[in-house]
N, C-alpha and C positions, 0 to 999 in steps of 0.2 A: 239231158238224158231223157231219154219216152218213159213215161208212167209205163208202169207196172199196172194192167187195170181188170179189175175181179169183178165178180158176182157185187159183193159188197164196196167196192167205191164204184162201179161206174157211175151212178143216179148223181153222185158231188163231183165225181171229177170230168166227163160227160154232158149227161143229160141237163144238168143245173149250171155249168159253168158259166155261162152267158159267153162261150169261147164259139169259136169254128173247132172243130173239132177231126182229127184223123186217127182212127183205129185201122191196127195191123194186126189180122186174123191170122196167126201163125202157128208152127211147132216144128221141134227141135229136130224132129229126123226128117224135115221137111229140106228138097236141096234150093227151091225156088225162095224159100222163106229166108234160108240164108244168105240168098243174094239180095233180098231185098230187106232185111235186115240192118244193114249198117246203113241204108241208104236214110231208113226212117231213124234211124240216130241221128245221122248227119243233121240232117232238117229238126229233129226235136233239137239241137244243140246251137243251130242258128233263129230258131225261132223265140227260143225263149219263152217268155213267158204270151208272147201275141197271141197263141195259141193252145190248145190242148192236142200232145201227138204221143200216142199212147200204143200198148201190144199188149194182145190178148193170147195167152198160150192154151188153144184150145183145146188140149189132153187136159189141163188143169182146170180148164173154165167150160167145160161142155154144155151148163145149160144157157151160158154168155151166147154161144157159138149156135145152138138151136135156136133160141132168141133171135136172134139176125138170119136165121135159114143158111148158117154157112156150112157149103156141101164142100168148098175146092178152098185149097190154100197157097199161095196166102191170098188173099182176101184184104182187100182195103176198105174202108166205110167212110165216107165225108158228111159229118155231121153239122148240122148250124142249127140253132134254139133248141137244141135236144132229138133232132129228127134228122134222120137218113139224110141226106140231098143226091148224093153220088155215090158209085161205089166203084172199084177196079179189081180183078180177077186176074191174079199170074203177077210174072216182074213185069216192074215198070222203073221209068230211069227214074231219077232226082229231079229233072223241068218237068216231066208231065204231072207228079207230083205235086211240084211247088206252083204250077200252072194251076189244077185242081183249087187247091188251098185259095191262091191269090184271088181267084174269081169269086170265092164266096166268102172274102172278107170285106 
């Protein structure tokens, strides 16, 4: 299952995990988010622990989302030693995804 990731755990669950890392810029009356949505479950649920694949609901986490400059949702962010590497804007399938990820492990 994706982290649940806030204001107050990103820095440990994130920034410090010594993971690759993919954050999901979302919100609930979002229709694109919900498509991509189950997609970043699926992969948080076969990845396990290899990684850190987490969602950020930016009605509840706004100054997360100003932090990162996110203006469009959802919003994906590929993280490695605590810093940006990649980012994706809009759906995207499950291989481009999992394609992302693999490169930067």
């Amino acid at each position: 299952m994706a982290h649940t990731i806030t204001t107050g755990n990103f820095e440990e669950l994130v920034k410090n995990s010594g993971k690759v890392a993919l954050v999901d810029f979302w919100a609930a009356w979002c229709g694109p988010c919900r498509m991509v949505g189950p997609v970043v479950e699926e992969i948080a649920n076969e990845m396990g622990d290899t990684a850190v694949i987490g969602k950020v609901d930016v009605d509840a986490e706004g100054d997360l989302a100003m932090e990162f400059g996110i203006r469009n949702i959802p919003t994906l962010l590929f993280f490695k030693d605590g810093q940006v590497v990649d980012k994706h804007v809009g759906v995207a399938t499950k291989k481009q995804l999992q394609d992302k990820l693999a490169a930067l492990m």
